[in-house]
C-alpha positions in Angstrom: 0.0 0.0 0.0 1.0 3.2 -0.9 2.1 5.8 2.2 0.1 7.6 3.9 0.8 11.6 2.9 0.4 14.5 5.0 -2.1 16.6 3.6 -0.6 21.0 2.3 0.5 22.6 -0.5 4.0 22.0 0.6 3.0 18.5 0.8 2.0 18.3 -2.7 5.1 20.9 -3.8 7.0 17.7 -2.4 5.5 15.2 -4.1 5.4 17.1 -7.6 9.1 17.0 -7.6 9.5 13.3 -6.9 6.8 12.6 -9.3 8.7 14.6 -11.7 11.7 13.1 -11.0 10.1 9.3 -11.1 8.9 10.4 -14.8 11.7 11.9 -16.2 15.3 10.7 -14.7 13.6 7.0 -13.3 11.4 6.6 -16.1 9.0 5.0 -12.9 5.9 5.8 -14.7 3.6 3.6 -12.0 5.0 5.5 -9.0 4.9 8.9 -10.9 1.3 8.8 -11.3 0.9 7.4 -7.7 2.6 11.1 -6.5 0.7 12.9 -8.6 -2.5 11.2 -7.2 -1.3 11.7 -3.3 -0.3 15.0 -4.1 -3.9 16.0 -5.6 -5.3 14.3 -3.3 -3.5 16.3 -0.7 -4.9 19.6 -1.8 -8.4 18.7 -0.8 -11.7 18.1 -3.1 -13.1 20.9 -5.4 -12.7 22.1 -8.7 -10.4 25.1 -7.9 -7.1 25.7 -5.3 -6.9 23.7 -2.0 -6.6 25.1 0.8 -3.6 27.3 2.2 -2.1 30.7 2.7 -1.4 30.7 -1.6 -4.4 29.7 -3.4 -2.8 30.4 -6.9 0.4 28.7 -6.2 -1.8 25.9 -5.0 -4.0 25.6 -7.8 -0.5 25.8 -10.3 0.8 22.8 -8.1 -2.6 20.9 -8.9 -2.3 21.6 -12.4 1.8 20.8 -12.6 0.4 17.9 -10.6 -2.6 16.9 -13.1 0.2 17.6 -16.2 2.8 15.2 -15.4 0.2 12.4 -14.1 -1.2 12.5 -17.7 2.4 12.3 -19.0 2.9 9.1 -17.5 -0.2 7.6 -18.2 0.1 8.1 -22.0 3.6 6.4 -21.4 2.0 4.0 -20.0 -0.8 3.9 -23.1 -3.4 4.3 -20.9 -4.4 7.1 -22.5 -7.9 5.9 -22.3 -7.6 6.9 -18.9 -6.2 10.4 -18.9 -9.9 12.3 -18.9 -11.4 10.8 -16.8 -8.4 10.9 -14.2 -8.5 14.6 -14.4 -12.0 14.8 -14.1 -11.4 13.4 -10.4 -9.6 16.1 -9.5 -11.4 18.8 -11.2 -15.2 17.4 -11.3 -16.4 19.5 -14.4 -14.7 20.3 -17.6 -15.7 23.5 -17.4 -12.8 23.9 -14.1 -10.1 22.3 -16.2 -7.0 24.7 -16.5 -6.0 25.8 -19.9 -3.3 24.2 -20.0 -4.4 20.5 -19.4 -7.0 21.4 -21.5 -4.9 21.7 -24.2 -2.5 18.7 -23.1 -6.1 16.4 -23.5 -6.7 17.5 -26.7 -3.1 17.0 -28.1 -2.9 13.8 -26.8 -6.1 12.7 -28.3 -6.2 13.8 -31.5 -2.3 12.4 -31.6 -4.3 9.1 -31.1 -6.6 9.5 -33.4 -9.3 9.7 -31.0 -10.6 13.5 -31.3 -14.0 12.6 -30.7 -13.2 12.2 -26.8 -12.4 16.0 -26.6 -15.9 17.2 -28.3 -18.0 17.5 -26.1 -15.5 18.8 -23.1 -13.6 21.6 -25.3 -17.4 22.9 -26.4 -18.0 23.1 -22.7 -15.3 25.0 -22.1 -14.8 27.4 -24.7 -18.8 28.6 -23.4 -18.1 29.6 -20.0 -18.2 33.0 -19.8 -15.4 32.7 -17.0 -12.8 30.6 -19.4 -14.0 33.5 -22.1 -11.6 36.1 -19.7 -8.4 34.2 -19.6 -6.0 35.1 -21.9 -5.3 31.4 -23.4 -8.9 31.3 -25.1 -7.9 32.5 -28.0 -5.2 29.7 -28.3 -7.2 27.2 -27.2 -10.1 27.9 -29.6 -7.9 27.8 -32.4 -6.3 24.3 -30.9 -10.0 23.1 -30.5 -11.1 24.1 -33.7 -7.9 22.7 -35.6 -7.8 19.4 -33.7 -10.9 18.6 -32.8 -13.6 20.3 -35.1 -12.2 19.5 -38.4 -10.7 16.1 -38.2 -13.8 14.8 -37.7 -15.3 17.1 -40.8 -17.8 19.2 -38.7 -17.0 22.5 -40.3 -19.9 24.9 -40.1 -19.4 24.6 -36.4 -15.9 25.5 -37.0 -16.8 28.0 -38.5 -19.6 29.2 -36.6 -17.5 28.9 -33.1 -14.7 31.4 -35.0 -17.1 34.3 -36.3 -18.9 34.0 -33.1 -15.7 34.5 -31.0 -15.3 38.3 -30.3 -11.5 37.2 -28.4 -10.1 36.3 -31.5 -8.5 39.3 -33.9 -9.4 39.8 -37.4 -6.2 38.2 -38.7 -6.8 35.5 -36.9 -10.3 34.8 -37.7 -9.3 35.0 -41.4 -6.2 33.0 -40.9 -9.0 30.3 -39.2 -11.6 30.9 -41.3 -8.9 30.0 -44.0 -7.7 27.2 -42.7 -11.5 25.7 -42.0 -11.8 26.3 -45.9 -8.8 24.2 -47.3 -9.5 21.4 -44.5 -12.9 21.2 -46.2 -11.7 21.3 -49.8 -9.4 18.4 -48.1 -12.3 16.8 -46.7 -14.4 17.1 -50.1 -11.6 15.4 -52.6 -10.5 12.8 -50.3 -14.8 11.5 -50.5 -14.4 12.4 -53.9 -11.2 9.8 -54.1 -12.5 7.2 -52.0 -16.2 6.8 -53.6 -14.1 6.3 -57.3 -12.5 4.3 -55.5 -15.4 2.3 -54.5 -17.1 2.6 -57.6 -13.8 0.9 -59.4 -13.9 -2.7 -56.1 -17.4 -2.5 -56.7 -16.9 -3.1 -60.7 -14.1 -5.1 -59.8 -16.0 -7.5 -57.7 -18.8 -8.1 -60.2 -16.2 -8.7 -62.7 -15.0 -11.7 -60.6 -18.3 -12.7 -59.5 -19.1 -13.0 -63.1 -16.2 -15.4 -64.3 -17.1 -17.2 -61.0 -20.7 -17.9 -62.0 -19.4 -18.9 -65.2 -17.2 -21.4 -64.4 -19.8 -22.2 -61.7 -22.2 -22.9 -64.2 -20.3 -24.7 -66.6 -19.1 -26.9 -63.3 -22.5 -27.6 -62.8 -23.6 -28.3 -66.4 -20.8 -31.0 -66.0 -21.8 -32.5 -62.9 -25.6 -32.9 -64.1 -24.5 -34.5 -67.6 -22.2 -36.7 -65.3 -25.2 -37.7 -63.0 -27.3 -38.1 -66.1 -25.2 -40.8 -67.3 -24.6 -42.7 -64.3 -28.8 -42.4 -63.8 -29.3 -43.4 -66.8 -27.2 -46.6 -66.4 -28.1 -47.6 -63.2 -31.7 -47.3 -64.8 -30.6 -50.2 -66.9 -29.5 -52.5 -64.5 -31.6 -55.7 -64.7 -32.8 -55.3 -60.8 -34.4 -59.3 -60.4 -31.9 -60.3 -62.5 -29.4 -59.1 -60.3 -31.3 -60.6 -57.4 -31.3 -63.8 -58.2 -27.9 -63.8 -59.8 -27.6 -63.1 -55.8 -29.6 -65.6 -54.7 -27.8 -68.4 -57.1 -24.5 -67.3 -55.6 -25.7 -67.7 -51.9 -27.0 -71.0 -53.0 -23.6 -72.1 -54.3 -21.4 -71.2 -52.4 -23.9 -71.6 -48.9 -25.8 -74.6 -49.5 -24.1 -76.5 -52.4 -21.0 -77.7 -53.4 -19.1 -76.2 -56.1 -17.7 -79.4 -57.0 -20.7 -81.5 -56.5 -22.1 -82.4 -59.8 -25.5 -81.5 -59.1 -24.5 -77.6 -58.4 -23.2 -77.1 -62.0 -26.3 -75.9 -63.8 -26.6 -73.4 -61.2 -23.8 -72.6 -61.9 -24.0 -72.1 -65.6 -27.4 -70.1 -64.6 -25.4 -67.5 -62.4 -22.6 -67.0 -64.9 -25.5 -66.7 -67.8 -27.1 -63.9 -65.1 -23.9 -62.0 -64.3 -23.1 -62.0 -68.4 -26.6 -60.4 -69.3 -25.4 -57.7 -66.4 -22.4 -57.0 -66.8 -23.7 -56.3 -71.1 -26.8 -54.1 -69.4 -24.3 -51.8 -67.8 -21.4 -51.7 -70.1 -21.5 -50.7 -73.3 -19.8 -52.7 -76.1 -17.1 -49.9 -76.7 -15.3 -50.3 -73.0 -17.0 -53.7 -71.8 -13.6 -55.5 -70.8 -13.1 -58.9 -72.3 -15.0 -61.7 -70.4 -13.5 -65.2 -70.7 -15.3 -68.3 -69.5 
């Protein structure tokens, strides 16, 4: 079990710098995020500082502490994990300090997963309180660049930039720009993939059709096959058959071959088993019979 830490600021000061230490010279990325979470922990509940004499330098511990606990949980890859481990500390995402704000979205658009930030950067960006800090402008841009248009939604891109009095007229532009090519982008790349489609899609009937074919003429073969072997085993001379059957079972059963009195049964079955054999072969490949 982990120890138990004395609650403070310079408590959690402490454990920052052996957390930071774990993650960068041990490379001890289990026990870094363990500091990180005793040292959080140690500031007390609530979205903003802890408690103390400092309340700023408290709440820039918190976030130094939150920023190097999601360090080494993507080195870890549990980046799966990150949001909602900050979310324990700060409750809402509206509380979330710019700067791991803008360390969540990095990481998950670096991931591939943008979709994870959507919903938390749009609640951010609208608090009136977030509107006064001077990293909005940055961070609508990073929102808007990261999140917004890698997964194509556009006209909220650009909606959220004309609507955003903090940003300059250069900016916006520059933005608005930007939005513009990404959607260009966006449009040739569909553009590309449906030929795309279009061209497996002819491809595939094109191989489904010889496959048919040569299904079909399989199975044109296999019916004429079946035909023929029908049609012979039509032929067969059923009672003759039988009793050729029932000779045999006599002869070799109940009489003796060598008795003289078994000999026109005999000649009988071999008579039976001629007029077969002739019902089932035809006289081009009926093998030679000899007596």
């Amino acid at each position: 079990e982990p120890p138990a830490w004395s609650p403070g600021p310079a408590r959690a000061a402490a454990l920052l710098e052996e957390a930071a230490d774990l993650l960068v010279l041990h490379r001890d990325f289990a026990a870094a995020v363990q500091r990180c979470e005793a040292g959080c922990d140690s500031l007390g509940p609530g979205p903003g500082p802890g408690p103390g004499p400092d309340p700023e330098s408290s709440a820039e511990v918190k976030c130094s502490l939150c920023v190097v606990g999601i360090q080494a949980l993507a080195e870890m890859n549990r980046w799966r994990e990150v949001l909602s481990w900050v979310l324990r500390y700060y409750h809402v995402s509206e509380h979330l300090p710019p700067k791991v704000l803008e360390l969540c979205i990095l990481l998950y658009s670096k991931v591939r997963e943008p979709q994870v930030m959507l919903e938390v950067g749009s609640s951010w960006l609208r608090d009136q309180t977030n509107r006064s800090l001077p990293e909005y402008g940055s961070l609508l841009e990073l929102y808007v660049v990261h999140v917004l248009l890698p997964l194509g939604r556009f006209e909220g891109a650009e909606e959220l930039v004309r609507g955003c009095g903090e940003l300059g007229s250069e900016q916006q532009l520059a933005l608005l720009g930007t939005i513009g090519e990404s959607r260009c982008q966006w449009t040739r790349q569909d553009e590309t993939h449906s030929v795309a489609d279009e061209r497996q899609d002819a491809e595939t009937e094109t191989v489904l059709g010889v496959l048919s074919q040569k299904l079909l003429a399989m199975l044109t073969l296999l019916r004429r096959a079946l035909r023929s072997v029908s049609s012979r085993f039509y032929l067969l001379p059923y009672k003759k058959m039988l009793l050729a059957i029932f000779l045999l079972y006599l002869v070799v059963v109940r009489l003796d071959p060598a008795s003289p009195a078994s000999l026109p049964f005999i000649y009988k079955l071999v008579q039976l088993l001629r007029q077969a054999w002739a019902a089932v072969l035809s006289p081009i490949h009926r093998p030679p019979i000899r007596d």
